[in-house]
PDB file of N, CA, C and O in Angstrom:
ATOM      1  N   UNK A   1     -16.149  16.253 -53.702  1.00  0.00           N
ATOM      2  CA  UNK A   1     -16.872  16.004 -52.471  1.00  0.00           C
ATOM      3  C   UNK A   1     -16.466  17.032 -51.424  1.00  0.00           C
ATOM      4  O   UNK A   1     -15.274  17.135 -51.137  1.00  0.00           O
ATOM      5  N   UNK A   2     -17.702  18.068 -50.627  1.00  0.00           N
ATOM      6  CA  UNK A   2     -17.134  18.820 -49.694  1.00  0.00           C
ATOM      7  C   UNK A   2     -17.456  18.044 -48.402  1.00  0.00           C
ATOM      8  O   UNK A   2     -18.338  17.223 -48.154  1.00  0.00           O
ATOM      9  N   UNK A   3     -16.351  18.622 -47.577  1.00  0.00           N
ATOM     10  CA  UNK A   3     -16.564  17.871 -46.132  1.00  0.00           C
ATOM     11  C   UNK A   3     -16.623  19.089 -44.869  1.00  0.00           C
ATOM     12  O   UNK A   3     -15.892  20.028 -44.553  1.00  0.00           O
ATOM     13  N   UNK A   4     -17.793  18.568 -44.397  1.00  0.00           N
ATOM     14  CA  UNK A   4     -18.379  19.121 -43.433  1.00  0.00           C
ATOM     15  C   UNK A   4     -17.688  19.151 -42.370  1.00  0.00           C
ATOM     16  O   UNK A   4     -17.444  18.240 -41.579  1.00  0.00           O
ATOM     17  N   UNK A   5     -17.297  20.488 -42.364  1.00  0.00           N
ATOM     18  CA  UNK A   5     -16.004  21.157 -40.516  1.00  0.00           C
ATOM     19  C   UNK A   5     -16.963  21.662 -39.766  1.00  0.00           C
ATOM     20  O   UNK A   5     -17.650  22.655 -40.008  1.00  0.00           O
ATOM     21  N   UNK A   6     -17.001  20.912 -38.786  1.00  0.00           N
ATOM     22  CA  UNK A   6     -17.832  21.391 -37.751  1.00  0.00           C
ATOM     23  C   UNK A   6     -16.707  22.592 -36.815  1.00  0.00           C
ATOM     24  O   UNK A   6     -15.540  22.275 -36.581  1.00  0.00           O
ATOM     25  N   UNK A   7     -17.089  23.482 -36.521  1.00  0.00           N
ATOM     26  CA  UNK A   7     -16.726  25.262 -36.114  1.00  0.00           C
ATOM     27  C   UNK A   7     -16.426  24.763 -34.216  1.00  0.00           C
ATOM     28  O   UNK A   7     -17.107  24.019 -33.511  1.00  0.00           O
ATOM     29  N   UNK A   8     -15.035  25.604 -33.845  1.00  0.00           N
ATOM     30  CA  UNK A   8     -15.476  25.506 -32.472  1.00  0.00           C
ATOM     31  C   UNK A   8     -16.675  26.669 -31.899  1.00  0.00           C
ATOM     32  O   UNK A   8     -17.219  27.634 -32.436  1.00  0.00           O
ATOM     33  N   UNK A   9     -16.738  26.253 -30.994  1.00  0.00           N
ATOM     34  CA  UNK A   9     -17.508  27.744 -30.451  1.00  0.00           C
ATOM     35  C   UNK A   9     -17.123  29.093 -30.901  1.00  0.00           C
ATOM     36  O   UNK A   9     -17.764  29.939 -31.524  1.00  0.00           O
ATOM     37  N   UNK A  10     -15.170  29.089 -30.145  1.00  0.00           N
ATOM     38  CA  UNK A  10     -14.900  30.279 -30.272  1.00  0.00           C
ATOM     39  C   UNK A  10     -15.058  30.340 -31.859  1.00  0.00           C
ATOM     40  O   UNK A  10     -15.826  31.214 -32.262  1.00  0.00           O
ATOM     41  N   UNK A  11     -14.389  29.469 -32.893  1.00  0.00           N
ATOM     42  CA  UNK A  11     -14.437  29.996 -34.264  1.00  0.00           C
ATOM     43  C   UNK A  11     -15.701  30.376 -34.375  1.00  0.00           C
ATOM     44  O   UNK A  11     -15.545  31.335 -35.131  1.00  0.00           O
ATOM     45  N   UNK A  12     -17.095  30.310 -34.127  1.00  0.00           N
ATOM     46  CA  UNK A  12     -18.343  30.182 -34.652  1.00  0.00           C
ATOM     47  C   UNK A  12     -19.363  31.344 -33.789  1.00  0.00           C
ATOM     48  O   UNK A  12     -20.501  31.795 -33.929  1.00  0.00           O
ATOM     49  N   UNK A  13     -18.205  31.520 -32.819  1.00  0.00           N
ATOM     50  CA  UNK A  13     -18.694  33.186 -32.042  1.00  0.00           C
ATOM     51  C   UNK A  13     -17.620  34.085 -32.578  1.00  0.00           C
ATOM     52  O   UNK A  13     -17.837  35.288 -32.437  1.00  0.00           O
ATOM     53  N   UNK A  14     -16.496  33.728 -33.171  1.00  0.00           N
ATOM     54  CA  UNK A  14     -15.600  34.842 -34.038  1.00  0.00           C
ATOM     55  C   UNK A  14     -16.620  35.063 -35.195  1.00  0.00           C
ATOM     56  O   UNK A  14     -17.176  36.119 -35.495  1.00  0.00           O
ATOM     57  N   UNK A  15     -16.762  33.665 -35.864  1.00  0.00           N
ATOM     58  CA  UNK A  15     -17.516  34.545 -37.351  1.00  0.00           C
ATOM     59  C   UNK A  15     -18.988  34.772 -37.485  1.00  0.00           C
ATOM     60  O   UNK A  15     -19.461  35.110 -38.570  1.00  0.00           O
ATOM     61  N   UNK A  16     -19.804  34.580 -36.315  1.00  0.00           N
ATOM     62  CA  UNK A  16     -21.029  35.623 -35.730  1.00  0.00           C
ATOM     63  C   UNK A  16     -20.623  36.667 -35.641  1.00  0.00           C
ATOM     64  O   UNK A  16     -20.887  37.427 -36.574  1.00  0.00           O
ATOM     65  N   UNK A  17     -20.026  37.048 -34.807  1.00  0.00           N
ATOM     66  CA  UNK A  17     -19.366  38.684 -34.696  1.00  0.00           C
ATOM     67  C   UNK A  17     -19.182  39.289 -35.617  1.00  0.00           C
ATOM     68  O   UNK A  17     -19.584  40.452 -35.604  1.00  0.00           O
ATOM     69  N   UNK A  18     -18.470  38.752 -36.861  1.00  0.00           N
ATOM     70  CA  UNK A  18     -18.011  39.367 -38.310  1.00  0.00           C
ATOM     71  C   UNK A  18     -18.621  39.293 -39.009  1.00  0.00           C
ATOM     72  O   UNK A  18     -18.420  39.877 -40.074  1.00  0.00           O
ATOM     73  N   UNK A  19     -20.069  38.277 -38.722  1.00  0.00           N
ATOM     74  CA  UNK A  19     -20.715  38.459 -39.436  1.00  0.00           C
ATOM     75  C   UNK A  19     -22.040  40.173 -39.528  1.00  0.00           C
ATOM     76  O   UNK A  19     -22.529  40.919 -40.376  1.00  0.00           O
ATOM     77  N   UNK A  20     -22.042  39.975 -38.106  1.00  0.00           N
ATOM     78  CA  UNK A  20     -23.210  40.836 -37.620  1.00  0.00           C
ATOM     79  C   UNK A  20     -21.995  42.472 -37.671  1.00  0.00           C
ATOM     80  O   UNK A  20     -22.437  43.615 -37.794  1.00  0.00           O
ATOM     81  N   UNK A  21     -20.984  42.237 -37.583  1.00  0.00           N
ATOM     82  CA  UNK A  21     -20.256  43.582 -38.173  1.00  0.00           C
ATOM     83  C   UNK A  21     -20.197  44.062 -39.089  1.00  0.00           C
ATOM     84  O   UNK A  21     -19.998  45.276 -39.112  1.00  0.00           O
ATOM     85  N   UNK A  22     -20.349  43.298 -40.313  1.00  0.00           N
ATOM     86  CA  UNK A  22     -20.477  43.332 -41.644  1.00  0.00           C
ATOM     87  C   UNK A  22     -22.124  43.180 -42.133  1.00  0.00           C
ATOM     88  O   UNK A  22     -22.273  43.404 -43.334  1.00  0.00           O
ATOM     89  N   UNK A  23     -22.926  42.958 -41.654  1.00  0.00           N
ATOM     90  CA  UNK A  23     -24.290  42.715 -42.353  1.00  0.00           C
ATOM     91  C   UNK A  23     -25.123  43.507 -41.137  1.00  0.00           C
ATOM     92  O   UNK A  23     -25.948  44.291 -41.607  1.00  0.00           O
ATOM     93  N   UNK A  24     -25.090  43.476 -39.840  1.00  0.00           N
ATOM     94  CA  UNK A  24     -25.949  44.153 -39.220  1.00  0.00           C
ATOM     95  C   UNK A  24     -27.067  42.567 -38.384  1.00  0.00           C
ATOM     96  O   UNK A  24     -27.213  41.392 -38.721  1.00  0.00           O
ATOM     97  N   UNK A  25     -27.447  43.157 -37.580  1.00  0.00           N
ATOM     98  CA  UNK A  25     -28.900  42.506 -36.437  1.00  0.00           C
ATOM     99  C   UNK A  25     -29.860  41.781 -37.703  1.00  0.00           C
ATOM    100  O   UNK A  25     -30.047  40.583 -37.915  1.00  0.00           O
ATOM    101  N   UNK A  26     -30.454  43.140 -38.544  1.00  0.00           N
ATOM    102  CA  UNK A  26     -31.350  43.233 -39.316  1.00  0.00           C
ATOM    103  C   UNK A  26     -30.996  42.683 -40.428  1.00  0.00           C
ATOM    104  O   UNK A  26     -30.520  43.473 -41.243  1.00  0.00           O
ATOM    105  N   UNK A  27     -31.086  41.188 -40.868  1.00  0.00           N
ATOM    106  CA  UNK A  27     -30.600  40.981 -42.317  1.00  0.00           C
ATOM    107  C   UNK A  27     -31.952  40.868 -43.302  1.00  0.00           C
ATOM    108  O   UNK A  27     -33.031  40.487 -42.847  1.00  0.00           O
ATOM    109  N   UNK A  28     -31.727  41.322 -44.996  1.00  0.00           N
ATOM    110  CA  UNK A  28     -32.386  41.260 -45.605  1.00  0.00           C
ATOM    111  C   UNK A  28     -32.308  40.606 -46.638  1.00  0.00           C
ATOM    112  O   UNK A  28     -31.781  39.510 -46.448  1.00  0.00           O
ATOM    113  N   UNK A  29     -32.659  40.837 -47.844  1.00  0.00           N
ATOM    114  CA  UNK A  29     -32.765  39.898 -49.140  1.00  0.00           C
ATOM    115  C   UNK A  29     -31.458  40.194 -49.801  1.00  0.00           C
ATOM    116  O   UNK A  29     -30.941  39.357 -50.541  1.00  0.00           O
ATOM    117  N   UNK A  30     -30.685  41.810 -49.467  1.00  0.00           N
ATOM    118  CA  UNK A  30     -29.471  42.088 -50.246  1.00  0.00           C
ATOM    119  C   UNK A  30     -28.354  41.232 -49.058  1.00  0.00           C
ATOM    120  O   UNK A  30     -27.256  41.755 -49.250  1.00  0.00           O
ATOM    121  N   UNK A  31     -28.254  40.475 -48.272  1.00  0.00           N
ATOM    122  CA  UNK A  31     -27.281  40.391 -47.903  1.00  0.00           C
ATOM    123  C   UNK A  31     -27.104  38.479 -49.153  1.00  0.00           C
ATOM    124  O   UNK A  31     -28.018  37.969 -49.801  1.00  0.00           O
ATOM    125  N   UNK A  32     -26.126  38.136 -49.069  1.00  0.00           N
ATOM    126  CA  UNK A  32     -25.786  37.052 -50.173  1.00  0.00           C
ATOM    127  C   UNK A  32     -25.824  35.859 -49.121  1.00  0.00           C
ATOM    128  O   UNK A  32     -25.771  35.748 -47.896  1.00  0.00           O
ATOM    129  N   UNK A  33     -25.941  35.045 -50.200  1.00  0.00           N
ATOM    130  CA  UNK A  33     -26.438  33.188 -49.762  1.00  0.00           C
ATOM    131  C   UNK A  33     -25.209  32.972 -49.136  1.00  0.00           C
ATOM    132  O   UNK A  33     -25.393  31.869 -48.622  1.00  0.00           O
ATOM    133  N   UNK A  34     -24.030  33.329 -48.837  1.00  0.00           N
ATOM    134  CA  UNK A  34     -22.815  32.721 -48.171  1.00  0.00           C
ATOM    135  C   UNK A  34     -22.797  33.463 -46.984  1.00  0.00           C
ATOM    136  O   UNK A  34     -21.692  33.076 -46.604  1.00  0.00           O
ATOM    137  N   UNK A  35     -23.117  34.127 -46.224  1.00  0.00           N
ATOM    138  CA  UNK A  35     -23.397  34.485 -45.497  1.00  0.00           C
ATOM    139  C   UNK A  35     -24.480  34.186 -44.841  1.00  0.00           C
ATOM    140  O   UNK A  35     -24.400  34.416 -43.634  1.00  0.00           O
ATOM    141  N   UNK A  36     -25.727  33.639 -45.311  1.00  0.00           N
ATOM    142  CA  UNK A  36     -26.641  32.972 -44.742  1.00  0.00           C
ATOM    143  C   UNK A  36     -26.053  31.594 -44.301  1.00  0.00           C
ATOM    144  O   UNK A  36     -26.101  31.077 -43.185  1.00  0.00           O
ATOM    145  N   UNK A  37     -25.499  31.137 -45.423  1.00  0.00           N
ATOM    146  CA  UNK A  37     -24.786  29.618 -45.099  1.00  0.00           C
ATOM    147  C   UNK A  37     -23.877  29.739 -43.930  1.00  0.00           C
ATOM    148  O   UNK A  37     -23.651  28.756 -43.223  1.00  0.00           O
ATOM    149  N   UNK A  38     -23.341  30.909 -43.693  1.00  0.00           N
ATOM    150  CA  UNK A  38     -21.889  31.214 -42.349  1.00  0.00           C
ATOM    151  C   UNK A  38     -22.869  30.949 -41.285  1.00  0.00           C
ATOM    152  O   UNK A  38     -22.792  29.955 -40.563  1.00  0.00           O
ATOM    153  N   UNK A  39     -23.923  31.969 -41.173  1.00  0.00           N
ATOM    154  CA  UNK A  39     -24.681  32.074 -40.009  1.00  0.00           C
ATOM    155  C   UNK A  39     -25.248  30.584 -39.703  1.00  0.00           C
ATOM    156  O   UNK A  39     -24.991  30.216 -38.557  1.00  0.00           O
ATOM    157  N   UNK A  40     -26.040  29.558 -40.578  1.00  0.00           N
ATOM    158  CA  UNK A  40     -26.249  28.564 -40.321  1.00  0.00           C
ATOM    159  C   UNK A  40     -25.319  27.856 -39.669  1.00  0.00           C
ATOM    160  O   UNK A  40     -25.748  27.319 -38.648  1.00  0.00           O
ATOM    161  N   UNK A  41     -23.873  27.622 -39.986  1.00  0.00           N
ATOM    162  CA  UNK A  41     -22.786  26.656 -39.862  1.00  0.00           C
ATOM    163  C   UNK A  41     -22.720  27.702 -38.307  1.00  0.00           C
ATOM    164  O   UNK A  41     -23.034  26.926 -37.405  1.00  0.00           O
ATOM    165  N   UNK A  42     -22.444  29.089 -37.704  1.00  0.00           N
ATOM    166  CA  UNK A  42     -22.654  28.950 -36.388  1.00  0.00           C
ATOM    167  C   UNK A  42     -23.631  28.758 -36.095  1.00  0.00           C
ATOM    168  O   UNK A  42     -23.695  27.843 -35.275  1.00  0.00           O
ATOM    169  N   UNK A  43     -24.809  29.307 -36.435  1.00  0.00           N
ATOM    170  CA  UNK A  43     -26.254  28.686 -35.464  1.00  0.00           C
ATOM    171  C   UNK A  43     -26.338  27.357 -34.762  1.00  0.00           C
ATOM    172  O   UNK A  43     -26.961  27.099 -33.731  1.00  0.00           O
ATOM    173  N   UNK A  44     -25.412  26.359 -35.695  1.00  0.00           N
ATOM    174  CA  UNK A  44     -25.515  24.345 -35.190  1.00  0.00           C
ATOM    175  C   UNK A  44     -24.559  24.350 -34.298  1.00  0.00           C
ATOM    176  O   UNK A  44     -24.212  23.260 -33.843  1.00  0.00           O
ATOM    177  N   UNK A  45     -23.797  25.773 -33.757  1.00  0.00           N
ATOM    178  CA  UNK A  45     -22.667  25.178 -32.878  1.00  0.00           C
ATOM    179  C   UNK A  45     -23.404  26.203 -31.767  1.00  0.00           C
ATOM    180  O   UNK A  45     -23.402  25.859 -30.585  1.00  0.00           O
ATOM    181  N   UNK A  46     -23.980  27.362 -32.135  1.00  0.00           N
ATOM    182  CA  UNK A  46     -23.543  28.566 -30.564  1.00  0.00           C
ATOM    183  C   UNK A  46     -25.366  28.177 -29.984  1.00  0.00           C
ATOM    184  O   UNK A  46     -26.263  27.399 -30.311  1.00  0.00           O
ATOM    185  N   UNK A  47     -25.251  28.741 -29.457  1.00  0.00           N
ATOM    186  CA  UNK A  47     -27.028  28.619 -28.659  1.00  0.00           C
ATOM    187  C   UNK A  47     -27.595  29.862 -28.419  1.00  0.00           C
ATOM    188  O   UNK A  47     -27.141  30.406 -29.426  1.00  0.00           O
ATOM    189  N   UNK A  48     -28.373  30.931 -27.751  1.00  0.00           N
ATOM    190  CA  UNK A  48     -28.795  32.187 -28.121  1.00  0.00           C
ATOM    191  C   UNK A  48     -28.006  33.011 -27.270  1.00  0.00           C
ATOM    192  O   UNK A  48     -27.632  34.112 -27.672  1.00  0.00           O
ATOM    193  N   UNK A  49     -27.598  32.421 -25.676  1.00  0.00           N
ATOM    194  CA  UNK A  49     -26.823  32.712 -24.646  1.00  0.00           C
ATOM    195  C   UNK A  49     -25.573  32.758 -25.607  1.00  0.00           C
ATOM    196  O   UNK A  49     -25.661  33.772 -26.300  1.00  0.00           O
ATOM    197  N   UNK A  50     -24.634  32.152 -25.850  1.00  0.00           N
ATOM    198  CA  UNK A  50     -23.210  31.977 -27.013  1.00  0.00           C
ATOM    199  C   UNK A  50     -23.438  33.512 -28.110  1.00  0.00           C
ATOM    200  O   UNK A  50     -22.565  34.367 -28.261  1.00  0.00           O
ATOM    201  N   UNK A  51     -24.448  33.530 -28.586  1.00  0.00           N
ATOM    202  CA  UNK A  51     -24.804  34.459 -29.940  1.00  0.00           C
ATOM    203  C   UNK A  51     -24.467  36.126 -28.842  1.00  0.00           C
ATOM    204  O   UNK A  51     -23.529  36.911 -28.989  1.00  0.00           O
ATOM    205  N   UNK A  52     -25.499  36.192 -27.907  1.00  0.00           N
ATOM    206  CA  UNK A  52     -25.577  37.430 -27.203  1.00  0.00           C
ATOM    207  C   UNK A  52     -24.722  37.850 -26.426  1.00  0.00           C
ATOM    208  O   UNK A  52     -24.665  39.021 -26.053  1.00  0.00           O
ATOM    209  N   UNK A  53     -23.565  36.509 -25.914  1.00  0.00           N
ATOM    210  CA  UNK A  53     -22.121  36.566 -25.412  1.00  0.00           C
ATOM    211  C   UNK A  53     -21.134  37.577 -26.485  1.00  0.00           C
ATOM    212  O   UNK A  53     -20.526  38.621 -26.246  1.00  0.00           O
ATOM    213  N   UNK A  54     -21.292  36.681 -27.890  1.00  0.00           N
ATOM    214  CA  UNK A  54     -20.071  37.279 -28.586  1.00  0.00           C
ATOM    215  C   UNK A  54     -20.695  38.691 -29.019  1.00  0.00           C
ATOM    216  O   UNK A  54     -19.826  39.328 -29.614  1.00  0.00           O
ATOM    217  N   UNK A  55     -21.740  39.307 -28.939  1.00  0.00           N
ATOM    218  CA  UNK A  55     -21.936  40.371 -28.906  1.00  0.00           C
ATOM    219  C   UNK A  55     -21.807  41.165 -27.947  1.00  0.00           C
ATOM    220  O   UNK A  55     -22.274  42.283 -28.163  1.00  0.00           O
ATOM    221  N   UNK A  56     -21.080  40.909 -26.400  1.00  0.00           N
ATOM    222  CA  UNK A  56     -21.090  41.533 -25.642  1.00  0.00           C
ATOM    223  C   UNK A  56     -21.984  41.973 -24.830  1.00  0.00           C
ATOM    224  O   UNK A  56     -21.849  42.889 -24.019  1.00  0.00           O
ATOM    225  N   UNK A  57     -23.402  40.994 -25.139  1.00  0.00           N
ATOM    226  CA  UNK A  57     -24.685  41.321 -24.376  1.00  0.00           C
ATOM    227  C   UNK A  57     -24.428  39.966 -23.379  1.00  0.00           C
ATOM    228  O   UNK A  57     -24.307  38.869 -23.925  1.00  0.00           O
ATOM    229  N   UNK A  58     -24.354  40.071 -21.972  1.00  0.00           N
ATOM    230  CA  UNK A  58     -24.407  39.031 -20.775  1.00  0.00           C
ATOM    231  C   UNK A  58     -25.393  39.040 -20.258  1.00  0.00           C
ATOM    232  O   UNK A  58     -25.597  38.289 -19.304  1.00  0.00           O
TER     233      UNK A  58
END
């Protein structure tokens, strides 16, 4: 049975950041299903303001 960890912000604007450092803005069909799954697990925590923060866009 897996159990669902809900991310703080900061964890979930750390691994947005690493994510979009490692895969890029532009994702496509080569990037892998665990990484789609990362981005989901932050998407339910950050909001678009949070996303464009940890990128350094204010």
């Amino acid at each position: 049975m897996s159990q669902q960890v809900t991310l703080t912000r900061e964890q979930a604007m750390d691994k947005f950041k690493g994510l979009v450092r490692q895969y890029g803005l532009q994702w496509t069909a080569a990037v892998p299903r665990e990484a789609y799954e990362q981005l989901r697990e932050c998407n339910m925590v950050l909001t678009a303001k949070d996303r464009r923060e940890a990128l350094g866009y204010r």
